[in-house]
C-alpha positions in Angstrom: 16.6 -55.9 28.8 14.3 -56.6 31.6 14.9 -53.5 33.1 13.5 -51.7 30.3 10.2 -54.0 30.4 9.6 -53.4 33.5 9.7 -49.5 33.5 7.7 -49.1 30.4 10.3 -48.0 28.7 11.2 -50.5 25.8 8.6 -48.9 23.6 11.0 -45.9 23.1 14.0 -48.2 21.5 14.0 -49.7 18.1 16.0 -52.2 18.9 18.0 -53.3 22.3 21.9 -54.7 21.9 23.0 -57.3 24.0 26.0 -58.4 25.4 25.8 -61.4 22.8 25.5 -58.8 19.8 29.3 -58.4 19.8 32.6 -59.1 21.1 34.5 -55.8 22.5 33.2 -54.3 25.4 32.7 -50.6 27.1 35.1 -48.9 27.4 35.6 -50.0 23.8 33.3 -48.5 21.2 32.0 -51.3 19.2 28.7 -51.8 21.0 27.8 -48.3 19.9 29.3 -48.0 16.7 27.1 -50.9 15.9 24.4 -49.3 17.1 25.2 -46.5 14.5 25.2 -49.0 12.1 21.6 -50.9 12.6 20.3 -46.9 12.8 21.6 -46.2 9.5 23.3 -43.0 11.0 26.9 -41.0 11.1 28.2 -41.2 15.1 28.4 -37.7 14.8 24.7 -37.5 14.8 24.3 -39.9 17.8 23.2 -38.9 21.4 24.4 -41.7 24.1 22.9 -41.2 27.6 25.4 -42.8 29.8 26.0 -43.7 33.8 29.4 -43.9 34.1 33.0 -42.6 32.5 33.4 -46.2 31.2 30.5 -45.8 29.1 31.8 -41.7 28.7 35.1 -43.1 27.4 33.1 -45.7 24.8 30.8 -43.3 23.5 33.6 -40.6 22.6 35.8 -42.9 21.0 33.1 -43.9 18.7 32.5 -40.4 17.6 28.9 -39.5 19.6 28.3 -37.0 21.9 27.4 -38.4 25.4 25.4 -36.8 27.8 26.1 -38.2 31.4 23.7 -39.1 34.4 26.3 -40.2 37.1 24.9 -42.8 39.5 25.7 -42.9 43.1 28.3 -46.4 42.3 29.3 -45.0 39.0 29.7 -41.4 39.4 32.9 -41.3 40.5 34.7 -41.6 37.6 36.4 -38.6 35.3 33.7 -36.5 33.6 35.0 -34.2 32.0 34.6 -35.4 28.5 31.1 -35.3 28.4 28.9 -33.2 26.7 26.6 -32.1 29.5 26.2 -34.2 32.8 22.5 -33.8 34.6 22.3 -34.8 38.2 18.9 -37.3 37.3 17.4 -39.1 34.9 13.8 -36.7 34.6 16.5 -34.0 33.6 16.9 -36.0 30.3 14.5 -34.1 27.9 16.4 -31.0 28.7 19.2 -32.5 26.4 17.3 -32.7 23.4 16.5 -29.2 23.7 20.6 -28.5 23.9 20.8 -30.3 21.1 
């Protein structure tokens, strides 16, 4: 959550989940499914941005489509599942447009 103070970023999310919030973790898809939940929306209408095939493999199995920005210690990992991978983060609001 720091991470997201620091950059200015924090005012984009409703809410932040922590490690604390529930029990299974990535690659399992509680974390997101319960962000579904607190939204009040279907997965199927979820976006996850994700890092790494763990977080890939989490988002599918709960139903969301999952955009990927591999990282340089994450990136190894088996893509192919996602919806569109984008070599950088200020490629992002191109996603929204493929919505």
């Amino acid at each position: 959550m720091l991470q997201h103070e620091r950059t200015g970023a924090r005012r984009f999310f409703e809410f932040l989940l922590t490690s604390a919030d529930y029990s299974r973790h990535k690659p399992d898809p509680e974390p997101y499914l319960l962000a579904a939940e607190r939204l009040g929306l279907a997965p199927a209408d979820c976006l996850v941005i994700e890092d790494s095939e763990r977080g890939l493999v989490a988002a599918t199995r709960a139903g969301m489509r999952c955009a990927v920005i591999p990282r340089w210690l994450s990136g190894a990992g088996d893509l192919a599942a996602a919806w569109r991978v984008r070599p950088e983060v200020t490629r992002v609001p191109e996603l929204f447009a493929d919505w």
